[in-house]
TIVO-78226 format. One record per residue (C-alpha): residue number from 1; residue in three letters; x negated, y, z. Coordinates in pm, whole numbers. Layout:
<atoms>
  pos  code      px      py      pz
  NUM   ALA       X       Y       Z
...
</atoms>
This chain:
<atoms>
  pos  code      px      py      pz
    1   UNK    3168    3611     -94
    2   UNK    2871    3412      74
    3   UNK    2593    3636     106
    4   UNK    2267    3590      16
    5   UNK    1981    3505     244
    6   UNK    1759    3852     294
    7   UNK    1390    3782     136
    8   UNK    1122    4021     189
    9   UNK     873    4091     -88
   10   UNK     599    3866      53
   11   UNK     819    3567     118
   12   UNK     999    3606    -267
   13   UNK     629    3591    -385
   14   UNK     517    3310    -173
   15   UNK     804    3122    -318
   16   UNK     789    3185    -676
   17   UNK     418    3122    -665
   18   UNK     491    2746    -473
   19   UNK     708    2655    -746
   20   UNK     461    2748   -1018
   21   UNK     177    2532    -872
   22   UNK     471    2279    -843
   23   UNK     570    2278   -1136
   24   UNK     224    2280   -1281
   25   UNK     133    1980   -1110
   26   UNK     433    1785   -1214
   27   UNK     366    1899   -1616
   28   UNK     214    1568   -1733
   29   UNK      45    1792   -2014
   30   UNK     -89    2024   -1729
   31   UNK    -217    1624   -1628
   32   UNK    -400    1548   -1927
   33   UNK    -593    1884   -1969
   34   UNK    -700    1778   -1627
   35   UNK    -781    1466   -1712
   36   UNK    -540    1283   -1473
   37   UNK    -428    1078   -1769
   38   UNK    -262     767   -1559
   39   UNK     -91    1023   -1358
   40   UNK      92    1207   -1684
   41   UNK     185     833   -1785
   42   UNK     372     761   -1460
   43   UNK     561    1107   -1472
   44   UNK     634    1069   -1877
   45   UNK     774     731   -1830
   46   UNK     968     810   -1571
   47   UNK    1094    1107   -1751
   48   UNK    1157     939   -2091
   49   UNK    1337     638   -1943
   50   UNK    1655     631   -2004
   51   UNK    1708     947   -2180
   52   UNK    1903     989   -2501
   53   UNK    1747    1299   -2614
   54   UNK    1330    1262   -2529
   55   UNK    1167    1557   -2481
   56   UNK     884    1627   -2696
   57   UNK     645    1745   -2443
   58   UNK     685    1429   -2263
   59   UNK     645    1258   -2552
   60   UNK     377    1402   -2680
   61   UNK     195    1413   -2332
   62   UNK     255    1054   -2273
   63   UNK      87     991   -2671
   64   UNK    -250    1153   -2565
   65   UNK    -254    1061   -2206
   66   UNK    -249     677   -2341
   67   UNK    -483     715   -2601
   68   UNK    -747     896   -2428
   69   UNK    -738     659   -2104
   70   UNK    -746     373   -2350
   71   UNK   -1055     460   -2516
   72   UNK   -1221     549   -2212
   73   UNK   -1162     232   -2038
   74   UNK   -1291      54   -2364
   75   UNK   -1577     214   -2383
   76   UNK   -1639     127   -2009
   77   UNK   -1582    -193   -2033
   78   UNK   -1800    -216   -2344
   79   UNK   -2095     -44   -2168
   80   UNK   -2038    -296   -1895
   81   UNK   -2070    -545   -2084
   82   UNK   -2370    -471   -2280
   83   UNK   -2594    -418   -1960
   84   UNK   -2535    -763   -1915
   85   UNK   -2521    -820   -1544
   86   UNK   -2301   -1131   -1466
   87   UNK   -2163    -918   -1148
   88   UNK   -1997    -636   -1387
   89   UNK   -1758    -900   -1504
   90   UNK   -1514    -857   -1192
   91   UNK   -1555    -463   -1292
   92   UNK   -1458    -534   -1614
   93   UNK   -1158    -729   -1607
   94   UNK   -1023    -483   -1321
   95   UNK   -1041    -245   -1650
   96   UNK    -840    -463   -1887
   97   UNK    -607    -508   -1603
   98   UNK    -530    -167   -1611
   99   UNK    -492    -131   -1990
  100   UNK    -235    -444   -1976
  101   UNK     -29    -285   -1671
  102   UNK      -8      26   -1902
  103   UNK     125     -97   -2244
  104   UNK     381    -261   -2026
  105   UNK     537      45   -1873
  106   UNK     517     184   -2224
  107   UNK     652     -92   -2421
  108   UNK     985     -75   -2304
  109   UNK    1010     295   -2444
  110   UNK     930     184   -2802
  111   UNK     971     243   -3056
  112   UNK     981     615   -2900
  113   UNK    1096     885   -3131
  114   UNK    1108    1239   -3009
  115   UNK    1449    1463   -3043
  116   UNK    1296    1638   -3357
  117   UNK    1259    1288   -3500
  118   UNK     929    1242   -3449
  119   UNK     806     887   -3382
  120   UNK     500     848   -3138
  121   UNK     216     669   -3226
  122   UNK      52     413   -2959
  123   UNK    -264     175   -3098
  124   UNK    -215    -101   -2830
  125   UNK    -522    -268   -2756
  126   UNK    -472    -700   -2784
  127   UNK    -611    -726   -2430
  128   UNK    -460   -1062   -2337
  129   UNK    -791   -1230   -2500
  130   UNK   -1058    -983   -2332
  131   UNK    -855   -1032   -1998
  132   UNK    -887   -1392   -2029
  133   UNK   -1235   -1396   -2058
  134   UNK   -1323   -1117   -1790
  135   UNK   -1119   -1362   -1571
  136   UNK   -1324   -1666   -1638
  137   UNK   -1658   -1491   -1624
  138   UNK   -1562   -1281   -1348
  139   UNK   -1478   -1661   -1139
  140   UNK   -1753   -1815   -1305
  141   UNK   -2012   -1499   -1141
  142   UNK   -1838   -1562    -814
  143   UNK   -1858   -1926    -784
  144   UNK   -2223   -1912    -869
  145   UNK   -2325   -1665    -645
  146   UNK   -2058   -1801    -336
  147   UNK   -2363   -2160    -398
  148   UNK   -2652   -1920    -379
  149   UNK   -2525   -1783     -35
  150   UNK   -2432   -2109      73
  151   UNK   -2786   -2301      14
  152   UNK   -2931   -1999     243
  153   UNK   -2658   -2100     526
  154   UNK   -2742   -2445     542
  155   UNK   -3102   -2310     604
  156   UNK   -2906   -2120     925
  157   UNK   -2817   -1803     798
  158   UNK   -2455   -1702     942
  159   UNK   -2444   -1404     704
  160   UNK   -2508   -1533     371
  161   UNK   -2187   -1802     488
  162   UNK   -1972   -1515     590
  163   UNK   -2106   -1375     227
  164   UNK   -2025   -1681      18
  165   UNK   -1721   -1779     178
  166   UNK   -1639   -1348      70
  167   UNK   -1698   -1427    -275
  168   UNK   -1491   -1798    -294
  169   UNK   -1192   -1582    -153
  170   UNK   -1218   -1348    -396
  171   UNK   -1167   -1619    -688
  172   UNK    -803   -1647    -582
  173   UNK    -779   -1275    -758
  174   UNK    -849   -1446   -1068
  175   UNK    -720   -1888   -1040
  176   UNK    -525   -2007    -744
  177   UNK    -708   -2300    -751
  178   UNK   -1074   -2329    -894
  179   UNK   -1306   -2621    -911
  180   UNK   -1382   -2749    -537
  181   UNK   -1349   -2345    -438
  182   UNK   -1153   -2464    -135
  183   UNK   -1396   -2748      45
  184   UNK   -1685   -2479     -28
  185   UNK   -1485   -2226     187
  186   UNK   -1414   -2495     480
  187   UNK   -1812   -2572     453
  188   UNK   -1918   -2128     460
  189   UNK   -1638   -2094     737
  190   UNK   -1815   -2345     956
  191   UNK   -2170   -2251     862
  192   UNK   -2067   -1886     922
  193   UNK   -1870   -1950    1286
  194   UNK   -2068   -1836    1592
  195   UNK   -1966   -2051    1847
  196   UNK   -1982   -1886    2177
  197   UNK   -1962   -2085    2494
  198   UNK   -1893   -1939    2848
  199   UNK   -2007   -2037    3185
  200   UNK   -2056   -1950    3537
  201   UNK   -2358   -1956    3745
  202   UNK   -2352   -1822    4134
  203   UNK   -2687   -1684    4238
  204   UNK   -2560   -1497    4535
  205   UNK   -2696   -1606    4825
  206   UNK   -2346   -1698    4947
  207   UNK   -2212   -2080    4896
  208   UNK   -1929   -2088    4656
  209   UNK   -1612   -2285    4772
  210   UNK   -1570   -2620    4614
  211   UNK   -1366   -2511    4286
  212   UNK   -1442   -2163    4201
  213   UNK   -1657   -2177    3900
  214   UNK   -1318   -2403    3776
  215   UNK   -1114   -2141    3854
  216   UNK   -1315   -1915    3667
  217   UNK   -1350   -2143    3340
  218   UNK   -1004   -2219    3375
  219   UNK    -960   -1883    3189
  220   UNK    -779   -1826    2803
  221   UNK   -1071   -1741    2541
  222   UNK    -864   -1819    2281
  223   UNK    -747   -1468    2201
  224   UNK   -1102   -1400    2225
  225   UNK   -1137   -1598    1879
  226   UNK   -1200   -1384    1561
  227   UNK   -1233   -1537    1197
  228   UNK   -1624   -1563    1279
  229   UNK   -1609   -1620    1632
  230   UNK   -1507   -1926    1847
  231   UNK   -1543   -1927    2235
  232   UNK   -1523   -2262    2447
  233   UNK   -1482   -2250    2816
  234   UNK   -1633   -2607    2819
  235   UNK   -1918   -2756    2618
  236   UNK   -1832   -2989    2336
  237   UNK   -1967   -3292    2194
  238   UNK   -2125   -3191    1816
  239   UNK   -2104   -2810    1852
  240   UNK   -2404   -2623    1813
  241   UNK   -2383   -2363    2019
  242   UNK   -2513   -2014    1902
  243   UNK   -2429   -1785    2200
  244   UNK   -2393   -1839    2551
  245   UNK   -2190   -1543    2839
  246   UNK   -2299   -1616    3161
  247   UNK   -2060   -1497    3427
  248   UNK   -2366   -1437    3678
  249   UNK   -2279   -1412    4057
  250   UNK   -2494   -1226    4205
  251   UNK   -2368   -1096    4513
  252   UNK   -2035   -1153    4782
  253   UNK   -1955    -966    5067
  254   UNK   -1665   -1105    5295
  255   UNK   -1573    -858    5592
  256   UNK   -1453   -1001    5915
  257   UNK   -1075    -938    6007
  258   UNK   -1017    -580    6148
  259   UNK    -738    -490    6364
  260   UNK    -642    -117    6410
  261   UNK    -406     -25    6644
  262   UNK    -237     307    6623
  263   UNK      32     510    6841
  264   UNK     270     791    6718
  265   UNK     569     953    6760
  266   UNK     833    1019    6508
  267   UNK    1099    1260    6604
  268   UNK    1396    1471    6466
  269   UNK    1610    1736    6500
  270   UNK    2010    1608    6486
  271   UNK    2339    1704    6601
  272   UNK    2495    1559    6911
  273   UNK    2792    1690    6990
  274   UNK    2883    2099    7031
  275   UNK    2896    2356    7292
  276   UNK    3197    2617    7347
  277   UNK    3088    2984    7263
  278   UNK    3179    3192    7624
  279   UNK    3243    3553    7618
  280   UNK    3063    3746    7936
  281   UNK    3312    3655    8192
  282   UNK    3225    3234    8087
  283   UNK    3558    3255    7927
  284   UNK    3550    3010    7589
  285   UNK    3585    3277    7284
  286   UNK    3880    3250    7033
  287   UNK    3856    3254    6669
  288   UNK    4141    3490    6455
  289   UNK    4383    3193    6441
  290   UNK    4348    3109    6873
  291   UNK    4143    2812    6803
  292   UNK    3829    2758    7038
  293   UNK    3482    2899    6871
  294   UNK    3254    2584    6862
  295   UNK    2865    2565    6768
  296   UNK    2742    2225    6663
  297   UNK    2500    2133    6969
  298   UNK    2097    2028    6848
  299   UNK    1846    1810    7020
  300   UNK    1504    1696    6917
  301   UNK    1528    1309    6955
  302   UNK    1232    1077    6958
  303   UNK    1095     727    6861
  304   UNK     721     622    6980
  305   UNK     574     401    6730
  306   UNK     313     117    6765
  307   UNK     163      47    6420
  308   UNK    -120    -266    6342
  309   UNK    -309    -284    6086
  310   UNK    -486    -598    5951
  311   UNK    -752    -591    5629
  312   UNK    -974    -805    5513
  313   UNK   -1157    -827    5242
  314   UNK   -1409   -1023    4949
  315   UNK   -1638    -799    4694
  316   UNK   -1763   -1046    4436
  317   UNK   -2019    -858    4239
  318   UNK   -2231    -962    3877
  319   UNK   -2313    -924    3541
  320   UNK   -2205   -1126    3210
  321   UNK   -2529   -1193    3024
  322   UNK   -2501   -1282    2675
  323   UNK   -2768   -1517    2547
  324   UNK   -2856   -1577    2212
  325   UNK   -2987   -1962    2243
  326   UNK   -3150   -1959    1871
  327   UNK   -3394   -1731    2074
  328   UNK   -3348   -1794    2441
  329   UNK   -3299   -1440    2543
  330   UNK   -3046   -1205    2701
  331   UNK   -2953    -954    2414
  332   UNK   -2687    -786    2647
  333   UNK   -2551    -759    2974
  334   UNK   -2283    -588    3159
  335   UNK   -2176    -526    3479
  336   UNK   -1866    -722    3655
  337   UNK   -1740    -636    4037
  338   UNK   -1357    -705    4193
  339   UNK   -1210    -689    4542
  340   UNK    -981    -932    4708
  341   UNK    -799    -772    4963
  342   UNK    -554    -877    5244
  343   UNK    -343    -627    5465
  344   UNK     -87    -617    5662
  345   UNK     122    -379    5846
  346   UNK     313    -438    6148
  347   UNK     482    -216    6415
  348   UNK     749    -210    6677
  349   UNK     904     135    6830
  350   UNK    1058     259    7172
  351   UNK    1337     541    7178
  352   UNK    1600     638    6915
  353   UNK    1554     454    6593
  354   UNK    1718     743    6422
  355   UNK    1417     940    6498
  356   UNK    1230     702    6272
  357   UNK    1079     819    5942
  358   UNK    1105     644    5631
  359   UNK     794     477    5650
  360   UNK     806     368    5989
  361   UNK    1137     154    5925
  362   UNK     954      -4    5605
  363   UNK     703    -171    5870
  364   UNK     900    -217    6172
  365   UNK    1015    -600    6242
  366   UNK     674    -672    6067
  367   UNK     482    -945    6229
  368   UNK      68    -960    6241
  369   UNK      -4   -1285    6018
  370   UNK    -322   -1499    6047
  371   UNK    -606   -1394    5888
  372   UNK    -663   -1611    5523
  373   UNK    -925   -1839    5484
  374   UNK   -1306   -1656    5326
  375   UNK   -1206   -1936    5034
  376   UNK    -877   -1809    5032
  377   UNK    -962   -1444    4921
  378   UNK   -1291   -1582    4705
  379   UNK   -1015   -1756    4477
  380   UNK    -788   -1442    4485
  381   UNK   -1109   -1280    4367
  382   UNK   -1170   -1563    4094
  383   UNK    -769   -1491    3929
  384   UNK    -875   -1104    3947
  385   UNK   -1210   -1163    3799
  386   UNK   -1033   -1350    3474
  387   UNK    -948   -1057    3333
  388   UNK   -1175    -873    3353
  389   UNK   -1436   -1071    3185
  390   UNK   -1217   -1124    2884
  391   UNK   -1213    -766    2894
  392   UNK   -1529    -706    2870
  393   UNK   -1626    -996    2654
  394   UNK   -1345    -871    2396
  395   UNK   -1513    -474    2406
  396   UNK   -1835    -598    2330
  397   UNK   -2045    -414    2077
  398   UNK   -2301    -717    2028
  399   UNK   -2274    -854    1673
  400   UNK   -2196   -1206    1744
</atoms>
C-alpha cells in the first residue's frame, strides 16, 4: 500500500482553508452577493454548457447575475443619456455593447430548465436599436469635435491635430468608413507632425576637412521618426520646419604622433636535457631494476624584447542644441565628445623565442606604420560621432 504523505496540523489547516477561499471565489452565487455579476455569468455558462443535468445553483446564479447587471447598465445608460452631453454617447454604447455580448453567451443555453424542472427566466433587453443609435451619435460626437480640433491646428496648434486626428481614429470603433473621416486624418497627421531638421555647425577654432559636416549628415534619422515626429538630415523644399538639432563643434584636439620605445626581458624556466644522479664516490646511482637514476636538467632561458608604441589621437568635443524656430531659442542642449584613436604595436626580440610570453609573440613581426593623416582620424571621429547623436537625439526628454 502507497502511503500517505505525513501533514502536520498547520499545513492540513493551511490547506483546507485554501480550498475554501477557492472554492468561494469560484461559487458564482458567492459572485453575485459580491456584486461581481459578469464574473458569475462567465463561470455559470461555462458550467451549464453542455451539461445534461443543470445544476440549480448555477442556474439560478446565472438568473440573478443577468438581471441585476442588466438593470444596472440600463439605468446607466439612461442617466447618461438624460444629462445630455453629446460626449457620453461613446460611454453609452460601450454599455449596450456589453448587454448584447451577454444575451449572446446566454442565448445558446435557452430555453434553460434546471434538473428539478424549473425553467429560468431571462427579460432580454432589444438592444440592437439602442446600439444602433449610441453608434451613430457616438461617430456623429466624434466627427464634430475631431473639426473643432482641427480649425485650432490650422491656426498652428500641433496638439489640438494630434487631438482631432485621436478622435477620427476612434470612429473606426463604430463605421469602417465614415464621411471624409480619412482625408481629415491625412490633413491632423500633417498639421500635427513636428518636423525636425538636423545640422552641423563647427565653431571650434580648428578648420574642418573638406567633407566632414557630410559625413556627419550622412547619418540614418529615420528610426528616429515617431508617428508625430519626422527628422530630415537635409532641408526640403515646402517643409516648415518646427525644430532644429544643431550638432555644435565646439572644440578638437589632435595630438602629434608619439613614439615610445620600451626594453624587456621575457624569460622561462624549461627542461633541457637531464643530469645522472652520482652516489659519493661520482659513481651514477641505480634504480631497483639496474637502470641509471636520471633528473630532468632546468635552465632559466631568455628573450630581450624591443617593443614600439605609436598613438595618436583626435577629441572632437560639443553639444546638440535643440532649437525651437517658432521661437528662436535653445530649449535644450546636451553634451557630445568622441575619440579617434590610432595605435600600433611593434617589436622584435634577441635570444630564445621560447622564452617569449604570450603577448610578446602577438606583436613581434609587427612593423611601425605611418602616422594617418589629422583628416584621417577627424573622419574616424565623424563615423564614431553618428551614433552617438542618434543616441542622444532618440533619449531626449524634450516634447517635440
Amino acid at each position: 500500500m502507497r502511503q500517505l504523505p505525513n501533514f502536520s496540523n498547520k499545513q492540513t489547516f493551511i490547506l483546507m482553508l485554501c480550498a475554501l477561499i477557492l472554492g468561494a471565489c469560484a461559487s458564482p452565487m458567492k459572485m453575485v452577493e459580491t456584486g461581481n455579476y459578469d464574473e458569475a455569468i462567465e463561470v455559470a455558462v461555462k458550467r451549464l454548457a453542455g451539461k445534461k443535468n443543470k445544476k440549480v445553483k448555477y442556474v439560478q446564479a446565472l438568473e440573478e447575475a443577468f438581471a441585476k447587471i442588466t438593470t444596472r447598465d440600463m439605468n446607466m445608460a439612461d442617466n447618461l443619456k438624460r444629462e445630455g452631453q453629446p460626449e457620453n454617447w461613446e460611454k453609452v454604447n460601450s454599455i449596450y455593447k456589453r448587454i448584447k455580448n451577454r444575451q449572446d453567451k446566454i442565448m445558446p443555453l435557452l430555453p434553460l430548465i434546471d434538473k428539478d424542472g424549473i425553467k429560468a427566466n431571462f427579460r432580454f433587453v432589444k438592444v440592437e436599436g439602442l446600439e444602433r443609435e449610441s453608434r451613430e451619435n457616438a461617430a456623429k460626437f466624434l466627427y464634430a469635435d475631431a473639426r473643432k480640433h482641427l480649425t485650432q491646428a490650422q491656426e498652428g496648434d500641433k496638439l489640438a491635430a494630434r487631438r482631432a486626428y485621436g478622435q477620427l481614429e476612434k470612429i473606426g470603433r463604430y463605421y469602417r468608413t465614415y464621411k471624409d473621416k480619412g482625408q481629415l486624418m491625412n490633413l491632423a497627421h500633417e498639421l500635427g507632425t513636428s518636423y525636425v531638421l538636423f545640422e552641423m555647425t563647427n565653431n571650434a577654432p580648428v578648420v574642418l576637412p573638406i567633407g566632414f559636416e557630410r559625413e556627419i549628415t550622412r547619418m540614418q534619422v529615420n528610426d528616429l521618426n515617431s508617428q508625430w515626429k519626422e527628422y530630415h538630415v537635409r532641408q526640403q523644399s515646402g517643409v516648415e520646419y518646427d525644430y532644429k538639432v544643431v550638432m555644435n563643434i565646439t572644440n578638437i584636439n589632435i595630438s602629434p604622433g608619439v613614439v615610445q620605445e620600451r626594453q624587456y626581458v621575457d624569460d622561462r624556466e624549461i627542461e633541457d636535457g637531464f643530469d645522472y644522479v652520482l652516489d659519493e664516490n661520482g659513481n651514477v646511482m641505480k634504480d631497483t631494476s639496474g637502470n641509471d637514476i636520471k633528473v630532468p636538467r632546468r635552465v632559466i632561458i631568455k628573450a630581450e624584447v624591443l617593443e614600439t608604441y605609436q598613438n595618436k589621437a583626435a577629441n572632437v568635443i560639443g553639444r546638440l542644441e535643440y532649437i525651437d524656430l517658432q521661437r528662436n531659442q535653445i530649449i535644450d542642449t546636451d553634451q557630445v565628445a568622441v575619440e579617434a584613436i590610432f595605435e600600433n604595436y611593434a617589436a622584435t626580440f634577441r635570444g630564445d623565442e621560447r622564452a617569449l610570453s604570450d603577448e610578446s609573440r602577438q606583436r613581434i613581426g609587427n612593423r611601425p606604420l605611418p602616422f594617418p593623416e589629422n583628416a584621417d582620424l577627424l573622419f574616424t571621429a565623424a563615423e564614431q560621432m553618428k551614433p552617438v547623436i542618434k543616441r542622444k537625439i532618440s533619449r531626449t526628454r524634450i516634447i517635440i
